[in-house]
N, C-alpha and C positions, 0 to 999 in steps of 0.2 A: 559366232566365234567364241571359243571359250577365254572366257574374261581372264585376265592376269592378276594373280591372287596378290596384295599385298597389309605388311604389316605397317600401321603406320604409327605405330610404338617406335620407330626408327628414330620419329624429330627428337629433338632435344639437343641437350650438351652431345656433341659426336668431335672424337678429338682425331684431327684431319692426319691422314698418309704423307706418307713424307716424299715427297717430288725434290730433283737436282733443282738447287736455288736459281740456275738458267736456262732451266725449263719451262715450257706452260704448261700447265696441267690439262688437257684433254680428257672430257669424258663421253665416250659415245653410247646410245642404249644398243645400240646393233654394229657386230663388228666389222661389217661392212661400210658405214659411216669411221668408223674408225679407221679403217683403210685408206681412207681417202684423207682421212685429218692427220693421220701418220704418212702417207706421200708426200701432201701439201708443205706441211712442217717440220719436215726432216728433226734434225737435231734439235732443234729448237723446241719441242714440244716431248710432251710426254704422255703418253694414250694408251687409257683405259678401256676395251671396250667390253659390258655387261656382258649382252647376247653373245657367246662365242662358240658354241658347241653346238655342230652340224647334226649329231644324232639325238639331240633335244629336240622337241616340241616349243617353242620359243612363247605360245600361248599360256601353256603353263608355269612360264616361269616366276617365282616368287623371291619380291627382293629382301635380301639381308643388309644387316646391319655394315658393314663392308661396304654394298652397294651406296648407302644414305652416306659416310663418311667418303668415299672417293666424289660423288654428285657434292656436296659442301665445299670439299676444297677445289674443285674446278673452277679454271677460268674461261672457260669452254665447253659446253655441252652440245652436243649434237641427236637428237632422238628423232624419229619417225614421224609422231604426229597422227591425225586422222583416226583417234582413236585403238591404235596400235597397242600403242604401250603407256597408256595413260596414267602408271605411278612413275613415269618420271616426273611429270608436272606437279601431281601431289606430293612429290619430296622435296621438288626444287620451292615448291609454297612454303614446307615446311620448313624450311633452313633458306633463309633469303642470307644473298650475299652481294655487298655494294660490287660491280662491278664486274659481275659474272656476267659472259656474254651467251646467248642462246638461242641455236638455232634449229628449226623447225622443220623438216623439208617439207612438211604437205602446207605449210604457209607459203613456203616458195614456188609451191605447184599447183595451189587454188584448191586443194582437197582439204574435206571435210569428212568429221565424223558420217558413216555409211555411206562413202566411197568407197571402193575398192580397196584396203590400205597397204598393199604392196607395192607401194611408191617405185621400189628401184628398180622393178622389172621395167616403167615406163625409160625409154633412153634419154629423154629429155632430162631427167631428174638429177641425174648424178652431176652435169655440167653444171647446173644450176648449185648444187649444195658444193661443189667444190668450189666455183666462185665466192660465195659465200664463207667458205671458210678463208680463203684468203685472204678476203677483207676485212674478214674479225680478229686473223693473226695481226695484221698489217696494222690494225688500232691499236690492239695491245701492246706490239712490239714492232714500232714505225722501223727501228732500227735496221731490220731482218726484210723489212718488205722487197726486196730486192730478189731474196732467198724463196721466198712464198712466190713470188710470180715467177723465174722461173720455175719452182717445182708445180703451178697449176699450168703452165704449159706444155710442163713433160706429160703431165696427167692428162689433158686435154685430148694429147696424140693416142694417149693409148686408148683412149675412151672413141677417140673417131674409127679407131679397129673395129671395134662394138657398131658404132654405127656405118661402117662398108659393109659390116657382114649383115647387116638388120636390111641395108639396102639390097644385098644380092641373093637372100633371101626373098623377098617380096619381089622379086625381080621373076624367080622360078615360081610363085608356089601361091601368090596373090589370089584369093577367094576359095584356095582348100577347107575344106569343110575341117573342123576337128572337135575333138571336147576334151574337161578338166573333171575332176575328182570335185576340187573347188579353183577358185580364183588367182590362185597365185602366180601364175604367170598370162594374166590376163591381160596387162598392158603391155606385153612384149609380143603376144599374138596378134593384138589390135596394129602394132604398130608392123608388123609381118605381112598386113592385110589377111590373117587369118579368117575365117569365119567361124567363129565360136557356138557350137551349139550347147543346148541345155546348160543355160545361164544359170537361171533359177533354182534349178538342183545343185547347183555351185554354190551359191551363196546360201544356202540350206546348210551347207555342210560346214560354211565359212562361220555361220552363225551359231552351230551347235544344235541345232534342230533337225530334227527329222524330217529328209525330203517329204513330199506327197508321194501317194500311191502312183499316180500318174508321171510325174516326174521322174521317178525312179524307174517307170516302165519306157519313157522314153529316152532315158541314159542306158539302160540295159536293152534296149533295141537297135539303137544305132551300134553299139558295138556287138554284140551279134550277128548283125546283117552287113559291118566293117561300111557304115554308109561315111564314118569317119577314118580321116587318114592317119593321125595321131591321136590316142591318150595320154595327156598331162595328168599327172598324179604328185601330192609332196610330199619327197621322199621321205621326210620327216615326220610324216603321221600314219602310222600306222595302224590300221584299225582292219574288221570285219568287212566294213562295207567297202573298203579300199580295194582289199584281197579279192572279196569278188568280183569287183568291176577289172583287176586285172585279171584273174583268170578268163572273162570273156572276154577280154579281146586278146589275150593269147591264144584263147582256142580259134576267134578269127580273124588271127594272124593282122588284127590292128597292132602299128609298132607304140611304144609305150615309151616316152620320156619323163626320168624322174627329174621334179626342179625342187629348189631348197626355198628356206627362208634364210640360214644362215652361209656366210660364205666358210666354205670347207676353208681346213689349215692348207697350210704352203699354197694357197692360189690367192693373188689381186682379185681387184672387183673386175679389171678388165678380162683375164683369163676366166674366172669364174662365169661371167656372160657369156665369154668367147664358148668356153665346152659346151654348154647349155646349148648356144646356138648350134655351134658342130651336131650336137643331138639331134635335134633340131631338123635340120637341113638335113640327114643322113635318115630320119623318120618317112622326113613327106618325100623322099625321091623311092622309099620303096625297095621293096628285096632287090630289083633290078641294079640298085646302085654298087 
């Protein structure tokens, strides 16, 4: 994976953004974490989120000084984990603040550096980090807890759309064969009952390495020969070897679904899942559908 460039000339005297005095300051490294910290916390909060731009490479991003001064004044932080986006931790080191509260999702999900770190594709994950924020608004601001639970309830419902449709998916399409460009939607296939092939050529490409000769002969064969029903590709990375792996499998006529890292503008995390899945579902039924 290509590592996240950062300057860490940032720490120091950083003189903080100015937040409504009855607001909490939120700051998420992915704006899809932030979605969920701005449902959860309605008014009462105020949310920044880094990662926000769908036609970015999110791997490449490099933080600025803006970034290190919104991370200092938060009373909240919410980042990925797993080796993702690992200058958030080396900022939050660099500017310590009594009483900043900080949450992790691949801690709430048992993931580790070279796991898989696209946390949110798994469906388990979101329920978890929303609970999680609501208990960290609710310490800081017991007043509001009332506010926080039901808005993790309104979130709750729309996240179990997510999970009917992840159910009636797996219901039609349980042990279709498919493959990815790399990993990124790798625990929403898992959880599809997908069968993922050419793993290994995925995480090559996830690492920034160059598949094997091999590998690459057996991702350019299976599509080829359409022994797979869908290719996943991020839509967000574009590159040479991406283009070629789609043009074969337009020439045979395998469907192609693009998945992000970032949540597009104007959509929820639940809508954002939800298209993906519609994709999805409308890939593995085939020209027939």
């Amino acid at each position: 994976m290509k590592r996240l460039l950062l300057a860490l000339g940032l720490a120091g005297s950083l003189a903080a953004p100015a937040f409504a005095a009855d607001q909490i300051p939120v700051v998420a490294a992915e704006n899809f974490y932030g979605d969920i910290g701005a449902a959860i916390g309605g008014s009462h909060v105020a949310v920044t989120s880094i990662l926000s731009n769908p036609d970015e490479d999110p791997h490449l991003f490099e933080a600025s000084p803006s970034v290190a001064r919104n991370l200092a004044a938060a009373r909240l932080v919410i980042y990925n984990g797993a080796d993702y986006d690992p200058w958030v931790a080396k900022l939050l080191a660099a500017n310590s603040a009594p009483g900043r509260s900080v949450i992790v999702a691949a801690d709430l999900t048992g993931k580790k550096p070279g796991d898989n770190p696209h946390l949110w594709y798994d469906p388990a994950t979101m329920p978890a980090v929303a609970a999680a924020i609501a208990a960290r608004l609710a310490a800081i601001d017991p007043a509001d807890k009332a506010d926080f639970d039901a808005n993790l309830a309104a979130l709750d419902a729309s996240l179990q759309q997510v999970a009917t449709k992840v159910a009636a998916i797996k219901a039609k399409f349980a042990g279709a064969e498919v493959t990815a460009t790399e990993p990124v939607f790798g625990y929403m296939a898992s959880a599809l009952g997908l069968k993922m092939r050419n793993e290994s050529f995925q995480l090559a490409v996830m690492n920034d390495t160059e598949p094997s000769a091999r590998d690459t002969a057996a991702m350019e064969s299976d599509l080829k020969n359409a022994r797979v029903k869908v290719l996943f590709y991020n839509s967000q990375v574009t590159d040479p070897l991406t283009e070629r792996l789609l043009k074969l499998a337009n020439a045979a006529h395998v469907p192609v679904v693009g998945v992000s890292e970032t949540e597009p503008s104007g959509k929820t995390f639940a809508t954002w899942m939800l298209d993906q899945l519609d994709a999805t579902d409308k890939a593995l039924a085939g020209p027939s559908s």
